[in-house]
Backbone as CSV, one residue per row, in Angstrom:
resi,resn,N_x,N_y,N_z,CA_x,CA_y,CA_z,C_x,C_y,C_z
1,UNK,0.834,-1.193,0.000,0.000,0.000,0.000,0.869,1.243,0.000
2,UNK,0.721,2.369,-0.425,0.587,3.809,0.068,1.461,4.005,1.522
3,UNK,2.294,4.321,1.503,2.635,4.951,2.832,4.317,6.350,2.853
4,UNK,3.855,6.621,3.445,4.392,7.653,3.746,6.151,7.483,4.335
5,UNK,7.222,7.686,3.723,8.559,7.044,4.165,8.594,7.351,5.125
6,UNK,8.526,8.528,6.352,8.877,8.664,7.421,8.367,7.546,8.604
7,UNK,6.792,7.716,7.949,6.189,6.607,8.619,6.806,4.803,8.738
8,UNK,6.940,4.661,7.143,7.188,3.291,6.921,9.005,3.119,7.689
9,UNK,9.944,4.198,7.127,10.822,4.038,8.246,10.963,4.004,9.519
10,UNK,10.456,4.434,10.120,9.742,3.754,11.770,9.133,2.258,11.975
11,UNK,8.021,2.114,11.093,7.761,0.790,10.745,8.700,-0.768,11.337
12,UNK,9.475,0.029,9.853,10.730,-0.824,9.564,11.569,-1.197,10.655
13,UNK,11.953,-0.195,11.152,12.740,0.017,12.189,12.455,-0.727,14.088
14,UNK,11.221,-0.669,14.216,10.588,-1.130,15.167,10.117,-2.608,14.910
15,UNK,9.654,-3.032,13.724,9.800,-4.203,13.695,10.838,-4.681,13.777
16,UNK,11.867,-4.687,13.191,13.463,-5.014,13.436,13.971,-5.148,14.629
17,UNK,13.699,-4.213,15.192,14.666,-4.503,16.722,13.645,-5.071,18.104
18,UNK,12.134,-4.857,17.369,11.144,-5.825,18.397,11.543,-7.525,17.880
19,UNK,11.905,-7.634,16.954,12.236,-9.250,16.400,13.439,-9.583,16.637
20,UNK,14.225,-8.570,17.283,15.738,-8.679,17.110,16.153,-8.198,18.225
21,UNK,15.797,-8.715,19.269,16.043,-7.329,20.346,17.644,-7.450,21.336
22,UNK,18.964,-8.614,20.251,19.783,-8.764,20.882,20.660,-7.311,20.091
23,UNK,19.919,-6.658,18.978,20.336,-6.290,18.436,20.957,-4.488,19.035
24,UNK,21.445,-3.639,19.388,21.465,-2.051,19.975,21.066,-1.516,18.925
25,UNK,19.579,-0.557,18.691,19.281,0.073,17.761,19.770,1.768,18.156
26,UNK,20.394,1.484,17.176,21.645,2.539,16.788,20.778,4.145,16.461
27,UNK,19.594,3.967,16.470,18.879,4.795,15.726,17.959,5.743,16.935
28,UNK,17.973,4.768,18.080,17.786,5.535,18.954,18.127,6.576,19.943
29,UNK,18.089,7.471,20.276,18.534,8.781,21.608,17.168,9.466,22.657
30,UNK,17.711,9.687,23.229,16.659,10.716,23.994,16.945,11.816,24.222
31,UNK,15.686,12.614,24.732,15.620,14.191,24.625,15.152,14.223,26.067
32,UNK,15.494,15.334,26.964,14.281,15.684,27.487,13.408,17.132,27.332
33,UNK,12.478,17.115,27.799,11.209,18.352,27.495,10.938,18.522,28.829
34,UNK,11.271,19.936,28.850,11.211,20.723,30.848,9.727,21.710,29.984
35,UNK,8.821,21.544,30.906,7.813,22.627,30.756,8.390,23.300,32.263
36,UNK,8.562,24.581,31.965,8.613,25.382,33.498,7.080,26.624,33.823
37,UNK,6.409,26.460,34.511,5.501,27.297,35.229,5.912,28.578,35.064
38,UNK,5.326,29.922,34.218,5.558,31.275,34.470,5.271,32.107,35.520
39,UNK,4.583,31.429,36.635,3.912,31.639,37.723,4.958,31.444,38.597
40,UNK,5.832,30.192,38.901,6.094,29.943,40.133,7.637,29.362,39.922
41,UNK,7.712,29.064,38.706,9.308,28.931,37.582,9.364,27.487,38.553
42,UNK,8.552,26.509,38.478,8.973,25.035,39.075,8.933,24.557,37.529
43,UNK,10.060,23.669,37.566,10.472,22.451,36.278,10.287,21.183,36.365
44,UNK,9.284,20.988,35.498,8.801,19.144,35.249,9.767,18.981,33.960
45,UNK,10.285,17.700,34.503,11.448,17.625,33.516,10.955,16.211,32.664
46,UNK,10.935,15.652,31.535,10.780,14.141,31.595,11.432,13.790,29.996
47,UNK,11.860,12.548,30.439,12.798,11.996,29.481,11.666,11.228,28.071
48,UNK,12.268,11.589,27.348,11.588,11.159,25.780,12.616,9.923,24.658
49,UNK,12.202,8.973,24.572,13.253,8.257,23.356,13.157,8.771,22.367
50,UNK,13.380,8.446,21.266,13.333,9.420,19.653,14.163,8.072,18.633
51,UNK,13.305,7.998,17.189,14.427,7.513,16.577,14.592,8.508,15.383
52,UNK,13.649,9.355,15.424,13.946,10.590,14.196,13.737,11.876,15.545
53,UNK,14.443,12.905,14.605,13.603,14.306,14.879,12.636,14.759,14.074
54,UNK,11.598,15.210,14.302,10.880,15.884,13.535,10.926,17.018,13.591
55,UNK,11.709,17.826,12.762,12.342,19.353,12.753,11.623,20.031,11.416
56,UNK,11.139,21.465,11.781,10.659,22.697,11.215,11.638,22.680,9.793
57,UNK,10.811,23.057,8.895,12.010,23.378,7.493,12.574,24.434,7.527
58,UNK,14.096,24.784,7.333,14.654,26.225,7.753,15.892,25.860,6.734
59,UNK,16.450,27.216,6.453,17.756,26.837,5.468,19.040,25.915,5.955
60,UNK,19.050,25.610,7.341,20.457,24.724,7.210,19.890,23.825,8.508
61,UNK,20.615,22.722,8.866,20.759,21.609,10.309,20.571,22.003,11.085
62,UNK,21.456,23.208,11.178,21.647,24.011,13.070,20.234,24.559,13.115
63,UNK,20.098,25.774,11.846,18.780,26.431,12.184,17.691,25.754,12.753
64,UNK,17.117,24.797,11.560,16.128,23.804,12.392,16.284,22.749,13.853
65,UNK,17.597,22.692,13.716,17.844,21.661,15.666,17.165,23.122,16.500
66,UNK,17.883,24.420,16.290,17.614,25.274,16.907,16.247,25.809,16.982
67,UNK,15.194,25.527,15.998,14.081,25.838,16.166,13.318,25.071,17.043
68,UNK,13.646,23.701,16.427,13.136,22.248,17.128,13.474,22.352,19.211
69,UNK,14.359,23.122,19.275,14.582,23.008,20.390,14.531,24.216,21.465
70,UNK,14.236,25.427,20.485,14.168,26.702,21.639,12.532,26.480,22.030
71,UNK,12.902,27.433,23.655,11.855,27.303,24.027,10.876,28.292,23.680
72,UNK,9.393,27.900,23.949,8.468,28.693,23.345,6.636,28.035,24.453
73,UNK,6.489,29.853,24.462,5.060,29.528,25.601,4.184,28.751,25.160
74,UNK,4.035,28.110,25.606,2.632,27.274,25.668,1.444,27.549,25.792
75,UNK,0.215,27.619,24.196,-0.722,27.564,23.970,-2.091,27.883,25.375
76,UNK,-1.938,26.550,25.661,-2.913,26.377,26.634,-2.017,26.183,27.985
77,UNK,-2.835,26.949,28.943,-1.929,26.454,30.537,-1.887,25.405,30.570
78,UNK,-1.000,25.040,31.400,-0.769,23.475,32.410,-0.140,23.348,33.594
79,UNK,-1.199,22.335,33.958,-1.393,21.873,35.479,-0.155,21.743,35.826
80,UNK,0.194,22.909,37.051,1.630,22.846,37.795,1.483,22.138,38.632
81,UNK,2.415,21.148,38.929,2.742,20.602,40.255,3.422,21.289,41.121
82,UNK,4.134,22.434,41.386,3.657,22.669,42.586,2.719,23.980,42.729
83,UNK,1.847,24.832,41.675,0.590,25.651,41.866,-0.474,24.757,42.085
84,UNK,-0.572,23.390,41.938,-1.768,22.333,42.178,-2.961,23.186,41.433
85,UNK,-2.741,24.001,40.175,-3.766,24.399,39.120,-2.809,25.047,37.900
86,UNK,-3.937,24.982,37.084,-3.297,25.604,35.507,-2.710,26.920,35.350
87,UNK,-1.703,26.789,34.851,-0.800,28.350,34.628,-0.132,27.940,33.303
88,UNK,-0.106,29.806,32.920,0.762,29.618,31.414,2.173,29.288,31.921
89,UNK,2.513,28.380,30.997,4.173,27.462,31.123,4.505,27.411,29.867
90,UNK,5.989,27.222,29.574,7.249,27.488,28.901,7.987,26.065,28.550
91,UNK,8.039,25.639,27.647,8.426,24.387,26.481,9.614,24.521,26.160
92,UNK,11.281,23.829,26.633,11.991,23.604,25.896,12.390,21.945,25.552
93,UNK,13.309,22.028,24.837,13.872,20.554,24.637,15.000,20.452,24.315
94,UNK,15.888,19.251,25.374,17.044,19.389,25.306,17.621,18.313,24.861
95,UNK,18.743,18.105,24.006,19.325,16.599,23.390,20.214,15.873,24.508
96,UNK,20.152,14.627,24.940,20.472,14.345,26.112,21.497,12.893,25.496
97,UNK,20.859,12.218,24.826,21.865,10.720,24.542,21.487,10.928,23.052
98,UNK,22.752,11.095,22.255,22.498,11.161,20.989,22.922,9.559,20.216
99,UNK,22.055,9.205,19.230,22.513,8.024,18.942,23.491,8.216,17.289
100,UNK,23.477,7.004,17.746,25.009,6.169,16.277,24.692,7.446,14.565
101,UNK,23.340,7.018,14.921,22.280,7.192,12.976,21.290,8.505,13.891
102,UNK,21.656,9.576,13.522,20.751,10.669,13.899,20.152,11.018,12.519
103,UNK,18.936,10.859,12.654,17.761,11.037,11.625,17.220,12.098,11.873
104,UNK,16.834,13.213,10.715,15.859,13.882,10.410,14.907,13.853,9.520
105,UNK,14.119,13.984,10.310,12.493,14.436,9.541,12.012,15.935,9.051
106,UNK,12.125,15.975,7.983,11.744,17.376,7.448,10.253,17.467,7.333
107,UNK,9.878,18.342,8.399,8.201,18.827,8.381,7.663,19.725,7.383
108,UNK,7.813,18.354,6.175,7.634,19.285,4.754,6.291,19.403,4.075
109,UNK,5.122,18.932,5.223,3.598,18.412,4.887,2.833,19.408,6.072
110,UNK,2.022,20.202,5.571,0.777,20.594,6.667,-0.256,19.949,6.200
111,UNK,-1.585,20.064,7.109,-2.814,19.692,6.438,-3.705,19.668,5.002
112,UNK,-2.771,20.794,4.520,-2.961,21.808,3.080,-2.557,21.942,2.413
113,UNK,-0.847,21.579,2.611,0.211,22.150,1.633,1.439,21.370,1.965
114,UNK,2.614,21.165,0.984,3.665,20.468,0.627,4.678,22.062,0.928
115,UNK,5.656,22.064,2.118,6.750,23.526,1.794,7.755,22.536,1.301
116,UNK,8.420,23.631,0.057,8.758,23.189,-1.092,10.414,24.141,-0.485
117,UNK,10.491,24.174,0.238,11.514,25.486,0.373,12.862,24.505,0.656
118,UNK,14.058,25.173,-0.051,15.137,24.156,-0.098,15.812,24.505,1.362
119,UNK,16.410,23.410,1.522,17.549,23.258,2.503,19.310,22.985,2.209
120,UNK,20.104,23.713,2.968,21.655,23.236,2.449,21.491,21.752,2.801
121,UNK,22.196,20.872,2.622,22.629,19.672,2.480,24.152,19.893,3.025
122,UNK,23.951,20.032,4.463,25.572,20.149,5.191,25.889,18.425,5.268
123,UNK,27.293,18.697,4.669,27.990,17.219,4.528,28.106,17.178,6.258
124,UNK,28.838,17.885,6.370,29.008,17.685,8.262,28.149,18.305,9.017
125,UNK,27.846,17.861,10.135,27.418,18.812,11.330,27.645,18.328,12.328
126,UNK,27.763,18.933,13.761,27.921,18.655,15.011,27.109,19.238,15.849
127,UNK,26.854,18.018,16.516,25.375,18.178,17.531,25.779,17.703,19.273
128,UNK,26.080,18.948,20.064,26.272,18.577,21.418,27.660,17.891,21.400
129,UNK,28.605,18.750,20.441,29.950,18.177,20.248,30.165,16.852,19.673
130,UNK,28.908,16.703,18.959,29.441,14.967,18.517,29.376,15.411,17.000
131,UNK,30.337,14.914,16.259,30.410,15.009,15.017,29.887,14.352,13.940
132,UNK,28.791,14.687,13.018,28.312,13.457,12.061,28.429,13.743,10.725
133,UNK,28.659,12.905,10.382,28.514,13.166,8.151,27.359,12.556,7.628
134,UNK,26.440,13.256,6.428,25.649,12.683,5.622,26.153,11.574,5.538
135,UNK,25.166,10.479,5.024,25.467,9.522,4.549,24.565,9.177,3.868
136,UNK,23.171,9.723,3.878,22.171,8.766,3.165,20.691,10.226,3.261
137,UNK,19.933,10.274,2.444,18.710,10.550,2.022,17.374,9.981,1.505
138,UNK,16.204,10.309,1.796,14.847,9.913,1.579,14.664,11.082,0.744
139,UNK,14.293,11.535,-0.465,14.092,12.642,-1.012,12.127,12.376,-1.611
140,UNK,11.593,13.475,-1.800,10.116,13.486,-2.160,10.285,14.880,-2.900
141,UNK,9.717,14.314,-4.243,9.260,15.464,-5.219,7.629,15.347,-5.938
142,UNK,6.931,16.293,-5.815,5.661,16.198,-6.476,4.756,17.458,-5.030
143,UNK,3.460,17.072,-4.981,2.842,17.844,-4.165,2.328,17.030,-2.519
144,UNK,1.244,17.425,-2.013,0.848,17.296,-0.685,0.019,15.763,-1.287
145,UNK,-0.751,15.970,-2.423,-1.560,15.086,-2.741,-0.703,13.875,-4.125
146,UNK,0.234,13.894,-4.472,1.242,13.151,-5.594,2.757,13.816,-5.418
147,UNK,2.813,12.099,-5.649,4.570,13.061,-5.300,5.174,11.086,-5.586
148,UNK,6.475,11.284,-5.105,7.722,10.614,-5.676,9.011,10.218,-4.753
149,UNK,9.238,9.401,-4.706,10.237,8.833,-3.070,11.739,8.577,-4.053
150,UNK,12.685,9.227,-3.597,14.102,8.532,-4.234,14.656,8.666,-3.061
151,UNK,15.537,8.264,-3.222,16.644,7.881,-1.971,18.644,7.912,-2.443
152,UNK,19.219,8.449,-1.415,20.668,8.923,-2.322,21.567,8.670,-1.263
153,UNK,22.469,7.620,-1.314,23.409,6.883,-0.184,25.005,6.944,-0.444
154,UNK,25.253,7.238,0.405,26.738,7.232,0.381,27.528,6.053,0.238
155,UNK,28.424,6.134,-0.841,29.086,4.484,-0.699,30.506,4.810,-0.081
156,UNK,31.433,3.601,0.316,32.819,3.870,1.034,33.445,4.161,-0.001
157,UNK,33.339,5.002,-0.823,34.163,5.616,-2.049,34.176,7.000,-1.910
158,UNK,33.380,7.055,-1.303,32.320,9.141,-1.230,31.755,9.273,-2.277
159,UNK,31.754,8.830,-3.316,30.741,8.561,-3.907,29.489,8.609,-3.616
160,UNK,28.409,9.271,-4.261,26.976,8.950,-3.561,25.852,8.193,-4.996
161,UNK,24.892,6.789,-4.430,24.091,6.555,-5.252,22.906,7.111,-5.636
162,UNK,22.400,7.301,-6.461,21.098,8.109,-6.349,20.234,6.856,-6.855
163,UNK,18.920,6.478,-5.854,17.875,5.649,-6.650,16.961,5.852,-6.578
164,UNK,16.796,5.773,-8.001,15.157,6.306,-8.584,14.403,4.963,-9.284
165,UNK,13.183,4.460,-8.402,12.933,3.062,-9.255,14.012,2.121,-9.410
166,UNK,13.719,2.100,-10.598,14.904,1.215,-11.854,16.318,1.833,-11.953
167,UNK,16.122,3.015,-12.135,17.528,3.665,-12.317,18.197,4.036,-11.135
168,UNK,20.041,3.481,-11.049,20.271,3.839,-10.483,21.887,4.402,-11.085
169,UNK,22.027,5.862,-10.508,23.163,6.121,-11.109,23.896,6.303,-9.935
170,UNK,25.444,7.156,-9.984,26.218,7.630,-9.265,26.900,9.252,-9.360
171,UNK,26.729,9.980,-8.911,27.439,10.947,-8.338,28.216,11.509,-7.010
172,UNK,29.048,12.019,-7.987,30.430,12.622,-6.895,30.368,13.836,-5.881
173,UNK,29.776,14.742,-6.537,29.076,15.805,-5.458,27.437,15.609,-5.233
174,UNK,27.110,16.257,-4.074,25.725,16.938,-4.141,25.329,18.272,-4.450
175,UNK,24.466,18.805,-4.478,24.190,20.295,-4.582,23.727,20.687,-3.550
176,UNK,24.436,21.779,-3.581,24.432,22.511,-1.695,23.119,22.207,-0.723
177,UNK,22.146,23.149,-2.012,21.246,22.793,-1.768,19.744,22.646,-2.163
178,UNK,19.010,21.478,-1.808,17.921,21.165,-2.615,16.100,21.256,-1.658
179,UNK,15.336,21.584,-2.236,14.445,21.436,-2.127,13.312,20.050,-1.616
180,UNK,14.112,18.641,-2.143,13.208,17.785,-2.136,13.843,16.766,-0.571
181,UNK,14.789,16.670,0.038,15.064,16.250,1.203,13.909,15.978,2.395
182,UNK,13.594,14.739,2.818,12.715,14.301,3.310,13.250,13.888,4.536
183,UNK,13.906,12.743,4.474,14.363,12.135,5.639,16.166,12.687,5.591
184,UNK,17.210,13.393,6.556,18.000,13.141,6.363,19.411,12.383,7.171
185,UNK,19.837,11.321,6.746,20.404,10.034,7.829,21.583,10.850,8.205
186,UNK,22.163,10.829,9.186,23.436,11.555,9.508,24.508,10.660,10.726
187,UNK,25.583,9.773,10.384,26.088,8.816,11.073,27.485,9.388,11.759
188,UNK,27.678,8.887,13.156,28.808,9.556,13.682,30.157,9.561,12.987
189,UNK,30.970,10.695,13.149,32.334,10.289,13.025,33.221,9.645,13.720
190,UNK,33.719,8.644,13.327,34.179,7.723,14.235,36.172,8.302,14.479
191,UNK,36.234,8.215,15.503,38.009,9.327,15.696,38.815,7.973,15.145
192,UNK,39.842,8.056,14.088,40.689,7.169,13.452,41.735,6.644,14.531
């Protein structure tokens, strides 16, 4: 059937290591999320697993970790533990155990609309001092309602494959930056 890669990569992924569970899924980290009370500044802190982020579309990695993670007031109050009633409170999120395969999810779908807006394609980035390189892509081209899944992997050459269907070719660079980036895989650097 029909499904959606972000989705079906989770799927995938959870079946695998529920069938396999001698296996360390590499794909996992946790976050935690402190709501703090504007009333009384008490912090509920609580720990979250993750095997993707699901990060805001913005022109580069950092921008969106940084969106994904500053804090920002909260909608509707919530029940303080220690006001023992509802007050407006304050949302951040912090990266706490980063794993092997740090995945992003580009929140490139609203209810209405497909954002089409490109992103750099940083070969490197570093997150909480840990260093990672591309290695692999989920790409989607078309709209909210049709569209198109390729996928573009790094081989131990640096080389990267691009597959589309049937075709599969090879290229040596990427372009800075593209528009259609869906999922993007990002694996540690390992110190030689």
């Amino acid at each position: 059937r029909q499904a959606d890669a972000h989705e079906l990569f989770l799927f995938l992924i959870d079946e695998f290591f529920t069938a396999n569970a001698k296996f360390t899924n590499c794909f996992e980290g946790t976050y935690e999320s402190i709501v703090c009370c504007q009333t009384c500044k008490h912090r509920s802190v609580s720990a979250q697993k993750f095997l993707t982020l699901s990060i805001p579309v913005k022109p580069t990695i950092d921008e969106m970790i940084e969106r994904w993670s500053s804090e920002e007031e909260l909608e509707d109050p919530i029940e303080c533990d220690a006001c023992k009633k509802k007050q407006p409170s304050s949302k951040k999120i912090i990266l706490k155990k980063l794993p092997e395969v740090l995945v992003f999810h580009l929140k490139r779908f609203t209810s209405t609309t497909k954002i089409h807006d490109e992103v750099a394609l940083d070969m490197n980035i570093t997150v909480n001092k840990q260093k990672y390189e591309l290695y692999a892509s989920c790409n989607h081209t078309g709209s909210l309602n049709f569209g198109h899944y390729t996928a573009t992997c790094k081989r131990k050459n640096g080389a990267f494959v691009v597959l589309n269907d049937t075709n599969v070719n090879t290229v040596y660079t990427l372009p800075k930056t593209s528009s259609s980036p869906y999922l993007l895989f990002y694996r540690v650097i390992k110190a030689e």
